[in-house]
C-alpha positions as CSV (number, residue, x, y, z in Angstrom):
1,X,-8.4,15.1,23.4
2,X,-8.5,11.2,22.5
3,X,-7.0,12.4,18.8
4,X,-3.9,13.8,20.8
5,X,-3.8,11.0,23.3
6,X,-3.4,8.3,20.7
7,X,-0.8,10.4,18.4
8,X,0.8,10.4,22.3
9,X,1.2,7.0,22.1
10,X,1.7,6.1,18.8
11,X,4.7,8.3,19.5
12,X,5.7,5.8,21.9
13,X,4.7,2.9,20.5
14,X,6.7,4.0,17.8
15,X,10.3,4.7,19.8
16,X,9.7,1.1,21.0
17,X,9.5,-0.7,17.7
18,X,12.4,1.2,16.3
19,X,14.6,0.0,19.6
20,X,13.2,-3.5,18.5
21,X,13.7,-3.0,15.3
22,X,17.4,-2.3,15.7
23,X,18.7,-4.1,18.3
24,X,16.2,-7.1,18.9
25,X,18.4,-9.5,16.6
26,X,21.8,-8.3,18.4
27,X,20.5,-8.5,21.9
28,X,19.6,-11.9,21.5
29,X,22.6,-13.1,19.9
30,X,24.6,-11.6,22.9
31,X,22.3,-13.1,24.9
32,X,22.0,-16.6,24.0
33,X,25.9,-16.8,21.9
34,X,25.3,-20.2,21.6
35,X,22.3,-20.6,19.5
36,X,23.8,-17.9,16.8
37,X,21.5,-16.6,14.5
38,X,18.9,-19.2,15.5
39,X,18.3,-17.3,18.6
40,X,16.3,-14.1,16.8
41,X,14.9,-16.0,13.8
42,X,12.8,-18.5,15.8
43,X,10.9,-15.3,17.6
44,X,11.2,-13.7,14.3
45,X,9.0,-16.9,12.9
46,X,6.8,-17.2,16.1
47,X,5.7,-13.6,15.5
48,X,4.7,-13.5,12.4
49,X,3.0,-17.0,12.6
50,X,1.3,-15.7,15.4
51,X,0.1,-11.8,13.3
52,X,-0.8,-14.2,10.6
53,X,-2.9,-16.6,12.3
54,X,-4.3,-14.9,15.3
55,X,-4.8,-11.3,14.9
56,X,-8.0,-11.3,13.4
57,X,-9.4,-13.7,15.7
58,X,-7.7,-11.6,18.7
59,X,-9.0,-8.3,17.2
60,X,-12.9,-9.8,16.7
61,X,-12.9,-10.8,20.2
62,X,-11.3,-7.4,21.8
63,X,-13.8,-5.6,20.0
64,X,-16.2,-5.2,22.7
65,X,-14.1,-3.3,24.3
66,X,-13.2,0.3,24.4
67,X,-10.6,1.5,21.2
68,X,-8.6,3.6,23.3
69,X,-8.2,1.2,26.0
70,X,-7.2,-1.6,23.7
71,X,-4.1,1.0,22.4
72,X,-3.3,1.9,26.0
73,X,-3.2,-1.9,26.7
74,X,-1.4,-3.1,24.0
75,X,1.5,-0.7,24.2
76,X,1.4,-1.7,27.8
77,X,1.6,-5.6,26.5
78,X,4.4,-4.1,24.2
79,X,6.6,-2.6,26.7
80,X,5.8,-5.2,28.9
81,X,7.7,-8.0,26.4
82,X,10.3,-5.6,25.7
83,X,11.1,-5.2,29.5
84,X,10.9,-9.0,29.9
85,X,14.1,-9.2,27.3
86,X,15.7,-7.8,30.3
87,X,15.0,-11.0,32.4
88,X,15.3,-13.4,29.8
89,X,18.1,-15.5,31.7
90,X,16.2,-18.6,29.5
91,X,15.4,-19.1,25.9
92,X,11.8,-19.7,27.3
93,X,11.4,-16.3,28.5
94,X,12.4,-14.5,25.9
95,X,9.5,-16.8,23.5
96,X,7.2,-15.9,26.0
97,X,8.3,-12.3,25.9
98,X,8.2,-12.7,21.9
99,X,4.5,-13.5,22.1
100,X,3.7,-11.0,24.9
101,X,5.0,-8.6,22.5
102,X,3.3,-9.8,19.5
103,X,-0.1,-9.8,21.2
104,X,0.4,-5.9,22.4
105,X,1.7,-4.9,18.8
106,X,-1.6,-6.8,17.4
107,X,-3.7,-4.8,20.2
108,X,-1.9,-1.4,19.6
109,X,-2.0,-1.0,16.2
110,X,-4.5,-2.3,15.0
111,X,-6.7,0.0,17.4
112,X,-4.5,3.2,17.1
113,X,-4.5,2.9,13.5
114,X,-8.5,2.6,13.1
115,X,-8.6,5.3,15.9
116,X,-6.7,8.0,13.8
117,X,-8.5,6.6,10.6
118,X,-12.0,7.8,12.3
Protein backbone atom coordinates (compact mmCIF):
# COMPACT_ATOMS: atom_id res chain seq x y z
CA UNK A 1 0.00 0.00 0.00
CA UNK A 2 2.96 2.53 0.85
CA UNK A 3 4.50 1.55 -2.80
CA UNK A 4 1.12 2.90 -4.33
CA UNK A 5 0.85 5.79 -1.91
CA UNK A 6 4.23 7.31 -2.81
CA UNK A 7 3.86 6.63 -6.77
CA UNK A 8 0.27 8.71 -5.61
CA UNK A 9 2.25 11.49 -4.81
CA UNK A 10 5.06 11.44 -6.78
CA UNK A 11 2.27 11.87 -9.38
CA UNK A 12 1.57 15.02 -7.75
CA UNK A 13 4.58 16.15 -6.83
CA UNK A 14 5.29 15.81 -10.29
CA UNK A 15 2.13 18.02 -11.84
CA UNK A 16 3.46 20.64 -9.53
CA UNK A 17 7.02 20.91 -10.64
CA UNK A 18 5.99 20.95 -14.27
CA UNK A 19 3.47 24.09 -13.45
CA UNK A 20 6.73 25.47 -11.89
CA UNK A 21 8.71 24.49 -14.30
CA UNK A 22 6.74 26.36 -16.92
CA UNK A 23 5.29 29.25 -15.71
CA UNK A 24 7.46 30.12 -12.48
CA UNK A 25 9.74 32.51 -14.58
CA UNK A 26 6.49 34.24 -16.39
CA UNK A 27 4.46 34.58 -13.26
CA UNK A 28 7.06 36.39 -11.66
CA UNK A 29 7.95 38.73 -14.35
CA UNK A 30 4.10 39.64 -14.45
CA UNK A 31 4.29 39.96 -11.14
CA UNK A 32 7.05 42.09 -10.21
CA UNK A 33 7.38 44.01 -14.18
CA UNK A 34 9.74 46.11 -12.73
CA UNK A 35 12.55 43.98 -11.72
CA UNK A 36 12.49 42.12 -15.37
CA UNK A 37 14.25 39.13 -15.59
CA UNK A 38 15.93 39.79 -12.15
CA UNK A 39 12.73 38.87 -10.60
CA UNK A 40 12.95 34.82 -11.32
CA UNK A 41 16.79 34.42 -11.49
CA UNK A 42 17.43 35.61 -7.87
CA UNK A 43 14.91 32.63 -6.62
CA UNK A 44 16.34 30.63 -9.30
CA UNK A 45 20.03 31.31 -7.51
CA UNK A 46 18.56 31.17 -3.88
CA UNK A 47 17.30 27.59 -4.70
CA UNK A 48 19.96 26.00 -5.90
CA UNK A 49 22.39 27.65 -3.32
CA UNK A 50 20.15 26.43 -0.87
CA UNK A 51 19.84 22.27 -2.67
CA UNK A 52 23.59 22.73 -2.78
CA UNK A 53 24.41 23.76 0.59
CA UNK A 54 21.76 22.46 2.79
CA UNK A 55 20.12 19.40 1.65
CA UNK A 56 22.39 17.01 2.98
CA UNK A 57 22.51 18.61 6.24
CA UNK A 58 18.47 18.87 6.08
CA UNK A 59 18.23 15.25 4.96
CA UNK A 60 20.71 13.81 8.02
CA UNK A 61 18.71 15.59 10.42
CA UNK A 62 15.04 14.53 9.06
CA UNK A 63 16.17 11.12 9.13
CA UNK A 64 14.80 10.16 12.30
CA UNK A 65 11.79 10.45 11.12
CA UNK A 66 9.33 8.33 9.28
CA UNK A 67 10.15 8.15 5.04
CA UNK A 68 6.69 8.33 4.14
CA UNK A 69 5.91 11.12 6.33
CA UNK A 70 8.91 13.23 5.22
CA UNK A 71 7.32 12.71 1.27
CA UNK A 72 3.83 13.59 2.60
CA UNK A 73 5.42 16.72 4.33
CA UNK A 74 7.53 17.90 1.79
CA UNK A 75 4.95 17.92 -1.00
CA UNK A 76 2.84 19.61 1.57
CA UNK A 77 6.02 22.30 1.96
CA UNK A 78 5.85 22.24 -1.93
CA UNK A 79 2.39 23.11 -2.47
CA UNK A 80 2.53 25.24 0.35
CA UNK A 81 5.28 27.73 -1.54
CA UNK A 82 3.56 27.36 -4.68
CA UNK A 83 0.25 28.59 -3.13
CA UNK A 84 2.18 31.36 -1.42
CA UNK A 85 3.07 32.82 -5.18
CA UNK A 86 -0.49 33.61 -5.02
CA UNK A 87 -0.04 36.07 -2.09
CA UNK A 88 3.15 37.33 -3.07
CA UNK A 89 2.02 41.12 -3.10
CA UNK A 90 6.10 41.67 -2.04
CA UNK A 91 9.30 40.51 -3.40
CA UNK A 92 9.85 39.19 0.19
CA UNK A 93 7.15 36.73 -0.05
CA UNK A 94 7.75 35.30 -2.93
CA UNK A 95 11.88 34.52 -1.48
CA UNK A 96 10.25 33.22 1.34
CA UNK A 97 7.89 31.16 -0.76
CA UNK A 98 11.18 30.25 -2.92
CA UNK A 99 12.74 28.67 0.05
CA UNK A 100 9.47 27.15 1.44
CA UNK A 101 9.47 25.43 -1.76
CA UNK A 102 13.03 24.48 -1.97
CA UNK A 103 12.95 22.88 1.50
CA UNK A 104 9.65 20.62 0.45
CA UNK A 105 11.27 19.67 -2.96
CA UNK A 106 14.58 18.71 -0.73
CA UNK A 107 12.08 16.73 1.71
CA UNK A 108 9.98 15.09 -1.12
CA UNK A 109 12.31 13.78 -3.25
CA UNK A 110 14.83 12.90 -1.76
CA UNK A 111 12.47 10.51 0.45
CA UNK A 112 10.18 9.39 -2.37
CA UNK A 113 12.99 8.60 -4.40
CA UNK A 114 14.81 6.29 -1.73
CA UNK A 115 11.32 5.02 -0.92
CA UNK A 116 10.65 3.61 -4.51
CA UNK A 117 14.43 2.61 -4.61
CA UNK A 118 13.71 0.03 -1.58
Amino acid sequence: HSLLLILSLVFAGGLMVSQYSTTYSLYLRELFPSLQNKSFGFLFIINAWIVVLFQTPIMAYLARFRKITLTCVGLFLLGLGLWMLNIAYTYNIAILACIVMTIGEIMFFSTAQLICYE
